[in-house]
Each structure stands twice: as structure tokens, then as C-alpha cells.
C-alpha positions as a LaTeX table, in Angstrom:
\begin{tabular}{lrrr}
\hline
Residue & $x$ (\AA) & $y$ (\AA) & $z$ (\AA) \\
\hline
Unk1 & 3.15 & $-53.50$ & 13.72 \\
Unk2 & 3.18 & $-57.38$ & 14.76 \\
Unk3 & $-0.42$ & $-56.39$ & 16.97 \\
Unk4 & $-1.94$ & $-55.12$ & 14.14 \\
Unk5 & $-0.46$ & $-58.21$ & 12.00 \\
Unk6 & $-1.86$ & $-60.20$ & 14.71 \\
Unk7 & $-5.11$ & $-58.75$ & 15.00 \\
Unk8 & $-5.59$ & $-59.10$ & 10.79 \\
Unk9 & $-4.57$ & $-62.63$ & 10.78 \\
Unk10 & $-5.68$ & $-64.21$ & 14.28 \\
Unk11 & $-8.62$ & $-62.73$ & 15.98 \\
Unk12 & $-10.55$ & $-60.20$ & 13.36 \\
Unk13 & $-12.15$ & $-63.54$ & 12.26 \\
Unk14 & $-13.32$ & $-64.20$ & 16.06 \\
Unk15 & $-13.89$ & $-60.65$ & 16.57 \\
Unk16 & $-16.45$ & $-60.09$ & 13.65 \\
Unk17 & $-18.11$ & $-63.83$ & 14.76 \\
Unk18 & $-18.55$ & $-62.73$ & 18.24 \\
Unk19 & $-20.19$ & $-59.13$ & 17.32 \\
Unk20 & $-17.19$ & $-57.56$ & 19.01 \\
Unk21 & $-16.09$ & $-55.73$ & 16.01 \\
Unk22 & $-16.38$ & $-55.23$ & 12.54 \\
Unk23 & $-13.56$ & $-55.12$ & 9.68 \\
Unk24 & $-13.15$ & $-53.42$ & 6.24 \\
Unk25 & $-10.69$ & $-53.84$ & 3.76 \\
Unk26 & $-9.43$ & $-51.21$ & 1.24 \\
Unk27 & $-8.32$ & $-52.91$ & $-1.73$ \\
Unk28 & $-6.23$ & $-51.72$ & $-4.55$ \\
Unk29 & $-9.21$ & $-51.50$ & $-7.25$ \\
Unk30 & $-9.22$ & $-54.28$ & $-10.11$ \\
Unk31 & $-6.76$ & $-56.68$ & $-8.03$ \\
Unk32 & $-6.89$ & $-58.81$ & $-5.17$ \\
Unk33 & $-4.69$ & $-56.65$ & $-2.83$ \\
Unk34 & $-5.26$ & $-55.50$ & 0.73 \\
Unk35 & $-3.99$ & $-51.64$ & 0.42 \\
Unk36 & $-5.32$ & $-51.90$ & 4.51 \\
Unk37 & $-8.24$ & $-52.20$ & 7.06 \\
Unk38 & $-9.93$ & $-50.98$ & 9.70 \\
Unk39 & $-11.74$ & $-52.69$ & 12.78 \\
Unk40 & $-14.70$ & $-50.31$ & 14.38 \\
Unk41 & $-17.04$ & $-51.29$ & 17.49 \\
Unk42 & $-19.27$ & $-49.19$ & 19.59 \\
Unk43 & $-18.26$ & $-47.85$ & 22.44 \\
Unk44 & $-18.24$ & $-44.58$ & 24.88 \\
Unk45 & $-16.06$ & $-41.82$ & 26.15 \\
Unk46 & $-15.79$ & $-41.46$ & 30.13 \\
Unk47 & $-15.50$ & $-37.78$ & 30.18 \\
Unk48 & $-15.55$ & $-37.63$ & 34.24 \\
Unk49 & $-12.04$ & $-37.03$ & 34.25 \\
Unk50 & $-11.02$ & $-34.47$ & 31.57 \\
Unk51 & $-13.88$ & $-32.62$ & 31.45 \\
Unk52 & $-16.49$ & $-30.60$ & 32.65 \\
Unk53 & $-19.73$ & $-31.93$ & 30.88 \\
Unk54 & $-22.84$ & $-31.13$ & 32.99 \\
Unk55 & $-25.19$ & $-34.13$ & 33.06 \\
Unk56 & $-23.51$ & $-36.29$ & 31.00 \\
Unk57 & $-20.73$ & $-38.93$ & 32.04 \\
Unk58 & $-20.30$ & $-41.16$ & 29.38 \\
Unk59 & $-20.67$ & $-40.08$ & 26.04 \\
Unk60 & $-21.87$ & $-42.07$ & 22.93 \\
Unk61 & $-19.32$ & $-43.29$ & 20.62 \\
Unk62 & $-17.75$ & $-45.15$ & 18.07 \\
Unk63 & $-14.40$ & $-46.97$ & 18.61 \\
Unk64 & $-11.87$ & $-47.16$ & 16.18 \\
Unk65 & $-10.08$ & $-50.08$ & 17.28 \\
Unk66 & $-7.30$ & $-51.10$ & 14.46 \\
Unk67 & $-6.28$ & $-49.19$ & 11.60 \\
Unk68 & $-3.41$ & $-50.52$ & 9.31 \\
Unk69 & $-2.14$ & $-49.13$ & 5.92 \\
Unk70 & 0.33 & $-51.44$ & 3.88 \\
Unk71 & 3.35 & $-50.52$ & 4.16 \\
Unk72 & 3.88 & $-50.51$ & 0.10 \\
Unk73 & 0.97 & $-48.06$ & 0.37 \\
Unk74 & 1.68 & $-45.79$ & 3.01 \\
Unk75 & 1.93 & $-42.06$ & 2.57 \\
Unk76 & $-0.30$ & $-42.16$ & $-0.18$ \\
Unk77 & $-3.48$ & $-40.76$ & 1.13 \\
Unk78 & $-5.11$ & $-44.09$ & 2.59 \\
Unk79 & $-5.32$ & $-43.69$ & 5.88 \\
Unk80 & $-7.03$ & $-40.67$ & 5.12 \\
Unk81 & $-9.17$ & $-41.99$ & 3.12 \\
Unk82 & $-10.30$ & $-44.81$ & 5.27 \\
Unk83 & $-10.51$ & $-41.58$ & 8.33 \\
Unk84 & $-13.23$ & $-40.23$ & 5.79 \\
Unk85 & $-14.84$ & $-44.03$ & 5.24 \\
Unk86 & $-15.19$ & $-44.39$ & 9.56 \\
Unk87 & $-16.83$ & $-40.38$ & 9.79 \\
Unk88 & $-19.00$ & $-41.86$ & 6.75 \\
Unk89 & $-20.72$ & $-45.05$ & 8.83 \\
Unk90 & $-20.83$ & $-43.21$ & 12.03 \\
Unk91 & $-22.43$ & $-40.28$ & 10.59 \\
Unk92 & $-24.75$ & $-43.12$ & 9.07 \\
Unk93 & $-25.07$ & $-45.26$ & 12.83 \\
Unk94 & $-25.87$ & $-41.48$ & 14.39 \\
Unk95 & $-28.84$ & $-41.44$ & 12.34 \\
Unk96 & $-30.03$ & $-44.08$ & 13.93 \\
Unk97 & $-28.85$ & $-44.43$ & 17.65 \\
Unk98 & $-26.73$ & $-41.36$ & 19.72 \\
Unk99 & $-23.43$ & $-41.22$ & 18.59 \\
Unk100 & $-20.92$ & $-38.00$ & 19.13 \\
Unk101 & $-17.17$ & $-39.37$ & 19.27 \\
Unk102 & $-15.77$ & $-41.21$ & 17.28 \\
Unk103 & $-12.61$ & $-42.59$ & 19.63 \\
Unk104 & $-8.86$ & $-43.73$ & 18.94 \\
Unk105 & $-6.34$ & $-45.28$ & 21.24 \\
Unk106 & $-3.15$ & $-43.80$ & 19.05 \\
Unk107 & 0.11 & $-45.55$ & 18.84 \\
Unk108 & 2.51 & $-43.01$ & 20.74 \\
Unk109 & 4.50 & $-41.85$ & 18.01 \\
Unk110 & 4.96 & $-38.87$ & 16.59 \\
Unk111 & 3.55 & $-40.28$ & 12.70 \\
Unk112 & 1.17 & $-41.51$ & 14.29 \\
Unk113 & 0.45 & $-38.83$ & 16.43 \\
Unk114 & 0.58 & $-35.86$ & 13.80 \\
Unk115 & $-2.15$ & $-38.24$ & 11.17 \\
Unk116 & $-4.76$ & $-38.06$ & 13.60 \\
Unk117 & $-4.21$ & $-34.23$ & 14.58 \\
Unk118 & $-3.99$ & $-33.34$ & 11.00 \\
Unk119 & $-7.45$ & $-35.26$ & 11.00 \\
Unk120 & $-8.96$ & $-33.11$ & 13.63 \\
Unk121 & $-8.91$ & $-35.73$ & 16.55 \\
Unk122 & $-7.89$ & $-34.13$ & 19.61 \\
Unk123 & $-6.79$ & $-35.90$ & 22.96 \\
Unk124 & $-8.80$ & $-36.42$ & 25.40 \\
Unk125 & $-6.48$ & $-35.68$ & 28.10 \\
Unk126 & $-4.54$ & $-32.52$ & 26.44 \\
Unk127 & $-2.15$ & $-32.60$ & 28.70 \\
Unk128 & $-1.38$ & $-36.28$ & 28.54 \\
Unk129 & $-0.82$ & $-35.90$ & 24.99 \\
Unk130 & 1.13 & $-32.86$ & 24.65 \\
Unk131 & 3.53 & $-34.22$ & 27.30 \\
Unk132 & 3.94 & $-37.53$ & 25.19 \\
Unk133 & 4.29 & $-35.42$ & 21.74 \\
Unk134 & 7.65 & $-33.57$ & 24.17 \\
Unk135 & 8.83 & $-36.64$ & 25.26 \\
Unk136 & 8.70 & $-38.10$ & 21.35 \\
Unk137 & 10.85 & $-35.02$ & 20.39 \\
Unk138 & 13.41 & $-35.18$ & 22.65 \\
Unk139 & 13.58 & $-39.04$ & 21.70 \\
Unk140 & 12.76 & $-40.07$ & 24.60 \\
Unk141 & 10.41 & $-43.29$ & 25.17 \\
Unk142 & 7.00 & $-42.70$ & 26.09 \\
Unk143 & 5.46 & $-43.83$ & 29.66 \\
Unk144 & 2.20 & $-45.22$ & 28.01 \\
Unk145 & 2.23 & $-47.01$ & 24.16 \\
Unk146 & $-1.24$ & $-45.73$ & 23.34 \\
Unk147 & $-3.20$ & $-42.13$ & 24.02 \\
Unk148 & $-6.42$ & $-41.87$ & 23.89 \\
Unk149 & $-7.76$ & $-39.40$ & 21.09 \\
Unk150 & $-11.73$ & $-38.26$ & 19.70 \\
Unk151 & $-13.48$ & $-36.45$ & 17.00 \\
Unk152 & $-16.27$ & $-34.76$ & 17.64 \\
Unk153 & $-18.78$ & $-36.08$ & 14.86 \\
Unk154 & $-20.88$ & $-32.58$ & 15.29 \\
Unk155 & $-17.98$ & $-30.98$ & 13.47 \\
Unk156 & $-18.76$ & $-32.49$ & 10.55 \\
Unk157 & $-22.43$ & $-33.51$ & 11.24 \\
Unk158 & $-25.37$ & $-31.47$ & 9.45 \\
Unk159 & $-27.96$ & $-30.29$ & 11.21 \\
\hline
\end{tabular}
């Protein structure tokens, strides 16, 4: 999409200088190419409003802030693999410092949508979500251009 585009080509270079972010590439092995990238910060998940979690408001997470495939490359298994690349370094940064979620603000459509569930993320506000995914199916434009989805890193995480 052109903010993605933009992202890549205007601000990851700010981003990254600033400590806001940082970016990985994928590239097709043995040439120069960019198959796609990613763009990961830290950041948290306000539970407060979707759910019940004595004692703890805010919880520990990592943001996954841009993810673009190529579109030459698409439907190939790469955004998958760079899915498995992100659980990799926040497994790795949970080591170190708390860190549960790993956190998504999803493009609202239904490609989109179905990658991440297929991926395990769920949305943080089911209801929000589910209501989009209708709306999607009737063809119908969504009210918000993102939802907000998370993957619980203990899932995955061994103990």
C-alpha cells in the first residue's frame, strides 16, 4: 500500500535513527532483492477495556508496526515466514525484559485479516473484529482501516 511504500522509503531511515523502531529486510538469497520487511518497536497492550485481567492494566509487548511482502512474492509463504522471524526476537527480548504480546494494528481486509488468524493472533476487541470481518463479506466498507490484533507469546514460549 502507498503507507507502507511510504514508510520503506521516507521515514524507516528516521525511525531506526531516532530508536523509534527497528527494520528487517527479507531478501531473495544470492541477489540483491527486497522479497519484504518488517518494522518492530516496543510497546504495551491496554487491556482495561476488553478484558478482565486482575492487577494488571497494561501488558508488556512488542509492536509490530509495518509488515510488507513484495507483491512479485506474495502468497508464497513470506509473510509467514517473517511472522516466525518477529515470535523469534521477542521470544529472544522476553528473555531479557517482560514481554507477553506481541501486537498488530491489521489492515481491515479480509487477506489481511484471515493471515494473521491463520497465525494465531486474535483481536483484542472480539467483537470489534468479528463485526469488521461481516461488514468485509457483505462488501461493505469498514468504519475503522486498522484493528487491533495480539499473540500471546506464552503459546509458543517454553517454560
Amino acid at each position: 500500500t502507498d503507507s507502507l511504500d511510504n514508510f520503506i522509503f521516507n521515514d524507516s531511515k528516521d525511525y531506526i535513527r531516532e530508536g523509534y523502531s527497528q527494520v528487517y529486510f527479507l531478501r531473495e538469497k544470492g541477489k540483491n532483492v527486497i522479497i519484504g520487511f518488517f518494522a518492530i518497536s516496543c510497546g504495551y497492550l491496554d487491556f482495561r477495556r476488553s478484558l478482565k485481567v486482575k492487577r494488571i492494566k497494561f501488558i508488556p509487548s512488542i509492536l509490530l508496526g509495518q509488515l510488507a511482502i513484495d507483491m512479485n512474492y506474495q502468497e508464497k509463504g513470506y509473510g509467514s515466514d517473517i511472522i516466525k522471524k518477529v515470535m523469534t526476537i521477542c521470544l529472544k527480548v522476553g528473555e531479557k525484559v517482560g514481554c507477553r504480546m506481541v501486537i498488530v494494528d491489521a489492515i481491515t481486509d479480509l487477506r489481511t485479516l484471515r493471515f494473521y488468524k491463520r497465525l494465531r493472533f486474535k483481536y483484542l476487541i472480539k467483537d470489534a473484529g468479528e463485526k469488521i470481518e461481516r461488514a468485509l463479506l457483505r462488501k461493505h466498507k469498514p468504519t475503522k482501516s486498522t484493528v487491533k490484533m495480539y499473540f500471546d507469546l506464552n503459546y509458543i514460549r517454553k517454560f
